[in-house]
N, C-alpha and C positions, 0 to 999 in steps of 0.2 A: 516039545521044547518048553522048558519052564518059564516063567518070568523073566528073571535076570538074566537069562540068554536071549531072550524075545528086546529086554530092553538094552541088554550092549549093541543087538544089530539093528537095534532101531535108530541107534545115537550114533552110529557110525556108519549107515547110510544118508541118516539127516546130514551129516557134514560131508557127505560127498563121497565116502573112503568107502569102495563098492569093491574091494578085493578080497571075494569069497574065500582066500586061500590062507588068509591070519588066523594062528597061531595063537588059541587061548593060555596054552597052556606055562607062556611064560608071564598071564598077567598075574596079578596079588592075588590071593584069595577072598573074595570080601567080606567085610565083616559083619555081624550081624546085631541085633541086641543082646543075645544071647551071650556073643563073646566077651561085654563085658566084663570083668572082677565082679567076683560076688560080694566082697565088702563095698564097694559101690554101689551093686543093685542093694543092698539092702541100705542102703544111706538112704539111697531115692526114696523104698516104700516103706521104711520103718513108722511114718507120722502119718498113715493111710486111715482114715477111718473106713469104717466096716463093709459101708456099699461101694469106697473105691477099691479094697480091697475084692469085693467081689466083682466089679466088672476086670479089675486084674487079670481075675483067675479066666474071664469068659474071652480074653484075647488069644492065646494059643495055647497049646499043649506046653509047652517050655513053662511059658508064663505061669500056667496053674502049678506045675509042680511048684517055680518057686514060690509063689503066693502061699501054696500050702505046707511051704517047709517052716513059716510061721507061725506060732500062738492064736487060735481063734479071740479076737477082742471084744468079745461079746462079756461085758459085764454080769448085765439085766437084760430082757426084752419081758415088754407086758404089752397085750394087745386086748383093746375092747372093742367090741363088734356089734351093733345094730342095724336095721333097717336104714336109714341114710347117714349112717356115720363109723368110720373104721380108724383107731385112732390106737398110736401105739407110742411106748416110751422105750429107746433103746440106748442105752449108755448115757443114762440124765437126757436125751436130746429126743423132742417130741414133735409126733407127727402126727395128721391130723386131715383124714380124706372126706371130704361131708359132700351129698350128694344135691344139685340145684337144679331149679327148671332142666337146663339141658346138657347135662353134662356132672360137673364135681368143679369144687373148689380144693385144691392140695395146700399144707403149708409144713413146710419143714423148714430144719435150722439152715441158716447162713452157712454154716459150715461145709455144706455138698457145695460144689462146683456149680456154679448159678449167675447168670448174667441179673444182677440188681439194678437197674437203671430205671426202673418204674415201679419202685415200692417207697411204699407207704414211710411219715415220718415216727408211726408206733411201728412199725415192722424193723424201720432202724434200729429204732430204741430195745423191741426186743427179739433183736437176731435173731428175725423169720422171715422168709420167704413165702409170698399166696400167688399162687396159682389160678385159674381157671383153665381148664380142659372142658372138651365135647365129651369124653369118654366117661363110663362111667363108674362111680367113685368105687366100686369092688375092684374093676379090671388098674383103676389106676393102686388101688394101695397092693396088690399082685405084682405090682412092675418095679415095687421098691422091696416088698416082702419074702416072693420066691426067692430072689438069689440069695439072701442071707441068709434060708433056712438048707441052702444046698453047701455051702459049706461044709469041709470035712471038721471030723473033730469037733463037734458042737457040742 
């Protein structure tokens, strides 16, 4: 039994309606994300930058194909790499992993999808986000670097 069979008869024993002998076959079809218009889905992702762009593609098979029926938007990428510092510039927008007592400090642009509620009034000013993480600052600039080297078409 898939999902959406497990969750029709799970909605419809919660309300009481226990007659095993209904008749799927006359409900809708349901719809999925997939059904939407593709001039649609591409309304939605057209203004994606690169790493929403690649968790995109890391949601399901549909999803990747269409994530990658578009332009890779990689202008530039430069990455410089030391002993406690991994710091890279990717479409003008700078990032920046430095490693500390126990852990990494991260900082990237405002732009990614980011709960801002406790930064700084020079990080307002200039549209960054800092981090601190336990992890350490190789593994964390890996968790922003791999997927956009796995893109097609690069």
């Amino acid at each position: 039994m898939g999902y959406p069979d497990f969750e029709f008869w799970y909605h419809r024993f919660r309300l009481g309606k226990l007659d095993f002998d209904y008749d799927r076959c006359e409900d809708p079809v349901p719809k999925t994300l997939m059904d939407m218009p593709v001039n649609l889905m591409r309304k939605i992702t057209e203004n994606l930058n690169p790493y929403e762009q690649c968790y995109l593609r890391s949601m399901n098979h549909d999803m990747k194909n269409f994530a990658d029926s578009f332009p890779t938007v990689f202008e530039s990428i430069c990455v410089e790499a030391n002993d406690s510092l991994i710091r890279w510039k990717l479409n003008r927008n700078d990032f920046e992993c430095t490693e500390v007592d126990d852990g990494c400090t991260f900082t990237k642009p405002k732009c990614l999808n980011t709960d801002t509620s406790d930064e700084t009034i020079a990080q307002k000013f200039n549209n960054i986000v800092t981090r601190k993480y336990e992890e350490c600052h190789v593994k964390k600039s890996l968790e922003y670097l791999t997927p956009l080297f796995k893109a097609p078409k690069l």
